[in-house]
C-alpha positions as CSV (number, residue, x, y, z in Angstrom):
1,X,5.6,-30.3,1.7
2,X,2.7,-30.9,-0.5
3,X,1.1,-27.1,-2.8
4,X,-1.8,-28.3,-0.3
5,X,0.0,-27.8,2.8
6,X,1.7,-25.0,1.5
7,X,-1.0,-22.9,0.4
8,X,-2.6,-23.7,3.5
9,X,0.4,-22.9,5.6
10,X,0.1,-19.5,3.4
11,X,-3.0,-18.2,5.5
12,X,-1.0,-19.0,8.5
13,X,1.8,-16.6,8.1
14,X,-0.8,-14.2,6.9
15,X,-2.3,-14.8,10.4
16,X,1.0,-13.7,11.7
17,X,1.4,-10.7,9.8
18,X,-2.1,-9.7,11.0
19,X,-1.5,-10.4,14.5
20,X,1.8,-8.0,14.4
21,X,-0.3,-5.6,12.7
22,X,-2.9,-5.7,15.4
23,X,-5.6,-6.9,13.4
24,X,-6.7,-9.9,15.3
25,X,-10.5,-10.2,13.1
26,X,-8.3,-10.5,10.2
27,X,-6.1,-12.9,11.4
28,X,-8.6,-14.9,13.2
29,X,-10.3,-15.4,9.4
30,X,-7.0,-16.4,8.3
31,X,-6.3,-19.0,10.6
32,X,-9.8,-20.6,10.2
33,X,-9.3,-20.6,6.7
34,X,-6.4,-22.5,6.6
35,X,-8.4,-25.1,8.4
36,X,-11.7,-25.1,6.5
37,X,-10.6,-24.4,3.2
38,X,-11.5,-28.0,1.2
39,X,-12.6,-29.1,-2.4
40,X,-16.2,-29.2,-2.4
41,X,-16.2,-25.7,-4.0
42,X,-14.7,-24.3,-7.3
43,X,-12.9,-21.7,-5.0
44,X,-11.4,-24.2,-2.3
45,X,-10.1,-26.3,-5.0
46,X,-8.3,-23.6,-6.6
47,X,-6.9,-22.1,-3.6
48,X,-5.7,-25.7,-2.5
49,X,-4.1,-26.2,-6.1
50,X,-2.7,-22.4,-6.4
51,X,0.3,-23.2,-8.7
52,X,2.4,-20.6,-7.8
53,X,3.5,-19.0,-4.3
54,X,0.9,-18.4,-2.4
55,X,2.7,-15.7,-0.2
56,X,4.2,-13.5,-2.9
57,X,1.1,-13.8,-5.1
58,X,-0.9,-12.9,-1.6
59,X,-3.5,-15.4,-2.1
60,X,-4.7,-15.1,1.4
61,X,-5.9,-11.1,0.9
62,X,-7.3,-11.6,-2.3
63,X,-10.1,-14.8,-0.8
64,X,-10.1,-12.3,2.1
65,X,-11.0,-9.8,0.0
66,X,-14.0,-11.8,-1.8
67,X,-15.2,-12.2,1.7
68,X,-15.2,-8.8,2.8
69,X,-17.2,-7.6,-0.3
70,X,-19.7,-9.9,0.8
71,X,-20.2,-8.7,4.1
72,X,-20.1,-4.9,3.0
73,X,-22.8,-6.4,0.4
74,X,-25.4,-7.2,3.2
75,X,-26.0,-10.8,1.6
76,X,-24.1,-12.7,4.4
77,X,-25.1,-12.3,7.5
78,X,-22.5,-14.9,9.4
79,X,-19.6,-13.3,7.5
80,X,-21.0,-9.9,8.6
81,X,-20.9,-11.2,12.4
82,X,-17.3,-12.3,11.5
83,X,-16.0,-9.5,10.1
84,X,-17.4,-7.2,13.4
85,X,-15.7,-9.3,15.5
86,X,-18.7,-10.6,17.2
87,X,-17.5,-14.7,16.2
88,X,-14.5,-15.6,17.6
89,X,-14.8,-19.3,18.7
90,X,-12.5,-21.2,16.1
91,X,-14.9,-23.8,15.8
92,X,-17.4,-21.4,14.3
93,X,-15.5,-19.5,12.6
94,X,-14.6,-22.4,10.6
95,X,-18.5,-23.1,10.1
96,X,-19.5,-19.8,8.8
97,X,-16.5,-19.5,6.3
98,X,-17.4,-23.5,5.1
99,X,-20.9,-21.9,4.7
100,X,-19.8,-19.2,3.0
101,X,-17.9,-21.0,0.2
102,X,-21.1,-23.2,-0.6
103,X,-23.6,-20.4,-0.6
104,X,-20.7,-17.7,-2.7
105,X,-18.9,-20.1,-4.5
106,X,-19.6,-18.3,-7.7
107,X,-19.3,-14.8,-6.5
108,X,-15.7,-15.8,-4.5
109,X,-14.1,-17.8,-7.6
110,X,-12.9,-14.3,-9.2
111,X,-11.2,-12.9,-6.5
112,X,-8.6,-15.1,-7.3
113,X,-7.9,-13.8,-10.3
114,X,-5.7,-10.6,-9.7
115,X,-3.7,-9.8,-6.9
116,X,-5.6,-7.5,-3.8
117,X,-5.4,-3.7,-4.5
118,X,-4.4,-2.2,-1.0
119,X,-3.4,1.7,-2.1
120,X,-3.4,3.4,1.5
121,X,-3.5,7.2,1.8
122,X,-1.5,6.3,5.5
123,X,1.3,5.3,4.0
124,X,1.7,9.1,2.5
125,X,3.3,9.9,6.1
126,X,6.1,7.7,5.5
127,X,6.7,9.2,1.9
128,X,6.6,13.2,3.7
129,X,8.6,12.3,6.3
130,X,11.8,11.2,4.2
131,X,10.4,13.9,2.1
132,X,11.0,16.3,4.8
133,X,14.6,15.6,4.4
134,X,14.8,15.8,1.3
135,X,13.7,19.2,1.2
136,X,16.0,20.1,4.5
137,X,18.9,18.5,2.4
138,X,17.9,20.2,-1.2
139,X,15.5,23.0,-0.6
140,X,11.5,22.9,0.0
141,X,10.5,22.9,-3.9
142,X,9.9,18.9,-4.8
143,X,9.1,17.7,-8.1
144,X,7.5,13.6,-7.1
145,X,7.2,10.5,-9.4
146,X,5.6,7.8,-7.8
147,X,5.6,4.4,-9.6
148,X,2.6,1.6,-8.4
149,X,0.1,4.5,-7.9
150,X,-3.1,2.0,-7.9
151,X,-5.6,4.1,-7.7
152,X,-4.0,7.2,-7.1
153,X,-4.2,7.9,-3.4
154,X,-0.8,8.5,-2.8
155,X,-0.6,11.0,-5.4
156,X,-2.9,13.9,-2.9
157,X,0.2,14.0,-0.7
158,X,0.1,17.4,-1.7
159,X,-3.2,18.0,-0.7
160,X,-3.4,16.0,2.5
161,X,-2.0,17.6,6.1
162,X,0.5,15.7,7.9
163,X,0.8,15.7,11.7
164,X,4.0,13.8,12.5
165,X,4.3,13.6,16.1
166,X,3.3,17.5,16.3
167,X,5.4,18.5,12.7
168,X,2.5,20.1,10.8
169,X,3.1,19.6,6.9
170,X,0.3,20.6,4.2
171,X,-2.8,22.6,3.8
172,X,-4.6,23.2,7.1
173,X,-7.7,23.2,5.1
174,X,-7.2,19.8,4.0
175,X,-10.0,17.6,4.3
176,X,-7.8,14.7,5.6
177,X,-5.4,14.9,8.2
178,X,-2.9,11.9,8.6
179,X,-1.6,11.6,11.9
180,X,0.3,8.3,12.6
181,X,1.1,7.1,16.0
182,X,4.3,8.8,16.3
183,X,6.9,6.7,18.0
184,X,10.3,8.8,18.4
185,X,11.5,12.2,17.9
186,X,9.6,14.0,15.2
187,X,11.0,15.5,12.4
188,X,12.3,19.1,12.0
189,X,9.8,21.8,11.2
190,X,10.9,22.2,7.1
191,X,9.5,24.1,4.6
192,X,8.1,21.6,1.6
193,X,6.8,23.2,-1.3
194,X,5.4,20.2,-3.7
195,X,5.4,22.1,-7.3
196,X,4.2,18.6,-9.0
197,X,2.9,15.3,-8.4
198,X,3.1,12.8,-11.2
199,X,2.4,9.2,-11.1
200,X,2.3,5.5,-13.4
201,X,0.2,2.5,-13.1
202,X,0.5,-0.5,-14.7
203,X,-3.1,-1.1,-14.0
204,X,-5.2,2.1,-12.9
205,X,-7.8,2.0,-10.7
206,X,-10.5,4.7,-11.1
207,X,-11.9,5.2,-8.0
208,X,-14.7,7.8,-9.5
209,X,-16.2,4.0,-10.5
210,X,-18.7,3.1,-8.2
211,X,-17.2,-0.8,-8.1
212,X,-13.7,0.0,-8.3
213,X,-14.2,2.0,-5.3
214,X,-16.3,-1.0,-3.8
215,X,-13.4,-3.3,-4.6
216,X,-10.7,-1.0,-2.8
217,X,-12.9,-0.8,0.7
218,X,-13.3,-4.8,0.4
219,X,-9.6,-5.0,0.9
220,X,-9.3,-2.9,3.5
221,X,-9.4,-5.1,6.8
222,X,-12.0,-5.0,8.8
223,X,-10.1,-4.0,12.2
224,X,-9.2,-0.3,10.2
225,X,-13.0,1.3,10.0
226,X,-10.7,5.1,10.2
227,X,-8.9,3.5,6.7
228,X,-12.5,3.2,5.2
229,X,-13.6,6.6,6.3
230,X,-10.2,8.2,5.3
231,X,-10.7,6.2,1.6
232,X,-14.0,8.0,1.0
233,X,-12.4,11.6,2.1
234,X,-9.6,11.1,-0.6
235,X,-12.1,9.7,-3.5
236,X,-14.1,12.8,-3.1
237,X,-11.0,14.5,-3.7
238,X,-10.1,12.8,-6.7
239,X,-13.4,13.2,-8.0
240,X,-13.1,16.8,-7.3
241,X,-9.9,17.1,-9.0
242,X,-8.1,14.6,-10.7
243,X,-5.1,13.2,-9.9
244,X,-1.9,13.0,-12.8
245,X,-2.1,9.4,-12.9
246,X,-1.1,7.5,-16.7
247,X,-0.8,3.8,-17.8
248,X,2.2,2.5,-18.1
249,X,5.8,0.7,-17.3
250,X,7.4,1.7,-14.1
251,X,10.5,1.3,-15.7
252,X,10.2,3.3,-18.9
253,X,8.2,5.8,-17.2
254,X,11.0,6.3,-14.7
255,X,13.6,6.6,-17.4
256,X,11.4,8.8,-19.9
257,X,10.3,11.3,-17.0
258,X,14.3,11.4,-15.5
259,X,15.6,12.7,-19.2
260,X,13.0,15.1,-18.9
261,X,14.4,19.1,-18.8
262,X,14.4,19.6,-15.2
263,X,13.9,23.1,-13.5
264,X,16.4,25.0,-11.3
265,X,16.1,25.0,-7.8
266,X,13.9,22.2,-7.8
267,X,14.2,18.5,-6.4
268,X,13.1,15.4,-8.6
269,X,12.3,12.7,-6.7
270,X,11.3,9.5,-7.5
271,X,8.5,8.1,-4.0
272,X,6.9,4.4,-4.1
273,X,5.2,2.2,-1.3
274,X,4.5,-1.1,-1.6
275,X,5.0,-1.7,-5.2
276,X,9.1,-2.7,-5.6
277,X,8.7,-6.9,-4.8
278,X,5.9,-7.1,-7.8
279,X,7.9,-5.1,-10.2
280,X,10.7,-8.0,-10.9
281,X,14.3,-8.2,-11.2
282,X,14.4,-6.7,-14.5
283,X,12.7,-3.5,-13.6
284,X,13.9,-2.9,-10.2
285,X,17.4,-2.9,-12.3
286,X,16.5,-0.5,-14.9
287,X,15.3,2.0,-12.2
288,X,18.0,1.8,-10.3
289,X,20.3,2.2,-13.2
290,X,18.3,5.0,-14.7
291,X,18.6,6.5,-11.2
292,X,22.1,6.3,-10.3
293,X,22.5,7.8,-14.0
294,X,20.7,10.4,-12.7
295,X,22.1,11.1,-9.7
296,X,25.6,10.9,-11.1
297,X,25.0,14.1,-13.5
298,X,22.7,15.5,-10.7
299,X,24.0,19.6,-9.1
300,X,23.0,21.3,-6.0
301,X,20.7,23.4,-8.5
302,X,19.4,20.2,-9.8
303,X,19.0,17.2,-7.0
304,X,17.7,14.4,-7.6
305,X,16.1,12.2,-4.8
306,X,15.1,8.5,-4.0
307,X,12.2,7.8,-1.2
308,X,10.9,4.4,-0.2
309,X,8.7,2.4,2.2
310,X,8.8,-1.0,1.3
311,X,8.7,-4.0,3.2
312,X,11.1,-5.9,5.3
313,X,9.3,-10.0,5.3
314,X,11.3,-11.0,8.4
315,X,9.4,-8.6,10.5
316,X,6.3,-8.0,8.6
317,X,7.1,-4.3,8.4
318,X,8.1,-1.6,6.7
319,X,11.1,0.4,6.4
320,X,11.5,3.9,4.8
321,X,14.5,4.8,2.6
322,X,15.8,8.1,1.7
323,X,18.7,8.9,-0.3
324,X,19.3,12.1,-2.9
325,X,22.3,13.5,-4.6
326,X,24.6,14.9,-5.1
327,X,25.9,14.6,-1.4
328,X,24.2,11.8,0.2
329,X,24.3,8.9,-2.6
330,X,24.3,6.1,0.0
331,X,20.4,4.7,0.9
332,X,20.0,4.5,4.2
333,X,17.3,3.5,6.4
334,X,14.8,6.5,8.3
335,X,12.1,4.9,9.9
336,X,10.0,1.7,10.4
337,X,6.8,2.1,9.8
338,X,3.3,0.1,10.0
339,X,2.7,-1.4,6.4
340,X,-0.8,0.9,6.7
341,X,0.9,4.0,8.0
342,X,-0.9,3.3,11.3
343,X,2.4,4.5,12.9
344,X,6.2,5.3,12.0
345,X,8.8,4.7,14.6
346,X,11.8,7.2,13.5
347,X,15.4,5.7,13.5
């Protein structure tokens, strides 16, 4: 297969994982780009020479991104009829997105140039509900680390209320309640007392700035409109009160917070989403080292606990991962969940 054909086929199996996730507008722009992507513009020819993969490096989110900004921009009226779902026929969807890369050539050509930034306060029900049992394993009081924090949404888990098919977790003043489709037996009604919330970037996104912000609701897909609404709730609160967000290494984060004094009675656990494929072999082994270092000298004063929704390629989902010591060292699997939060189904 030719890098043409395969960074074509690229928007095709992003079509798929659209489709599962029930975002047909999405996928429909996928699948006509795939088709109408060609080398009379500075961004087609890039896309159609991408030299690496075009999947892992999600090449099909970040032009889908570009596109989106236009449309919330106002300046392109065919993409905003695509993007409300209002073109459908293949053959014009292909027309408007070849217009679209003549007319925006230059303002598409930089999406490329970094990978799509798709922090997602929904996936925070995933993270409470393996956090749930943590705290019904260890006790309510949770210290959290979360590596890949973007731009920080993740990191108001203690300030957002859960609803997890009828468990109610958080403050009930909260201006943002996640509630996820619920698909199973919900969990048990636990205390959780979060006494800190800490997080590291390798790339921090400051949502207080106006185009940051702009950036994060172009990659949100058109088919989620509650995801946009539920974005701007969760930057007011940032902008309200910062989130504990720094720059850095996931890896020597994770080892310089673990040899940190840690307090009795209190669980330290380490959360991510969405972040473990781009961190590369050599970090995902020094975190897991670091942690099962951890865990071995870890006490039922002391616990230490690992909690993770990350994704599982075959069936363009995710699956949520608890494990905490001392007493229950082995990972195993919890819950498969909507790579948006949009629901968990509970094993």
């Amino acid at each position: 297969m030719s890098d043409e054909q395969n960074n074509r086929g690229a928007f095709l199996i992003q079509e798929h994982f659209c489709t599962v996730m029930g975002a047909p507008i999405t996928a429909r722009i996928c699948a006509g780009l795939a088709v109408s992507l060609d080398r009379d513009t500075r961004t087609g020819r890039r896309v159609l020479d991408w030299p690496g993969e075009p999947t892992t490096d999600a090449l099909p989110l970040r032009l889908v991104g570009g596109l989106h900004a236009l449309d919330l921009a106002g300046v392109a009226p065919g993409l905003s009829d695509l993007f409300a779902g209002r073109i459908v026929e293949p053959g014009e969807v292909r027309r408007v997105l070849r217009e679209s890369f003549i007319t925006h050539d230059a303002a598409l050509y930089p999406w490329l140039d970094g990978p799509p930034q798709t922090n997602e306060a929904g996936r925070s029900a995933a993270l409470m509900t393996g956090l749930i049992e943590v705290a019904g394993r260890h006790g309510p009081k949770l210290e959290l680390l979360e590596i890949g924090s973007s731009a920080g949404l993740n990191l108001l888990i203690d300030r957002f209320r859960f609803d997890l098919g009828g468990t109610m977790v958080g403050p009930a003043e909260s201006p943002v309640t996640i509630r996820p489709d619920w698909r199973g037996a919900r969990p048990p009604q636990v205390q959780v007392e979060i006494v800190s919330v800490r997080g590291v970037e390798i790339q921090p996104v400051d949502v207080t700035d106006p185009k940051a912000a702009d950036r994060l609701r172009a990659y949100i897909w058109a088919d989620n409109p509650e995801r946009t609404e539920r974005l701007a709730h969760a930057i007011a609160m940032i902008e309200a009160r910062p989130v504990d967000m720094v720059q850095g290494d996931a890896a020597d984060w994770v080892e310089a917070r673990l040899a940190e004094p840690q307090a009795a009675g209190v669980t330290r656990a380490l959360m991510h989403s969405v972040v473990w494929q781009y961190l590369g072999p050599e970090r995902q082994a020094r975190i897991a080292a670091a942690m099962a270092a951890a865990g071995a000298v870890a006490t039922t004063d002391r616990p230490l606990a690992w909690v993770r929704m990350e994704p599982n390629r075959n069936t363009a989902q995710q699956q949520l991962w608890v494990q905490s010591w001392p007493g229950f060292e082995e990972a195993a699997q919890r819950a498969t969940v909507q790579a948006h939060g949009a629901w968990v189904e509970p094993l």
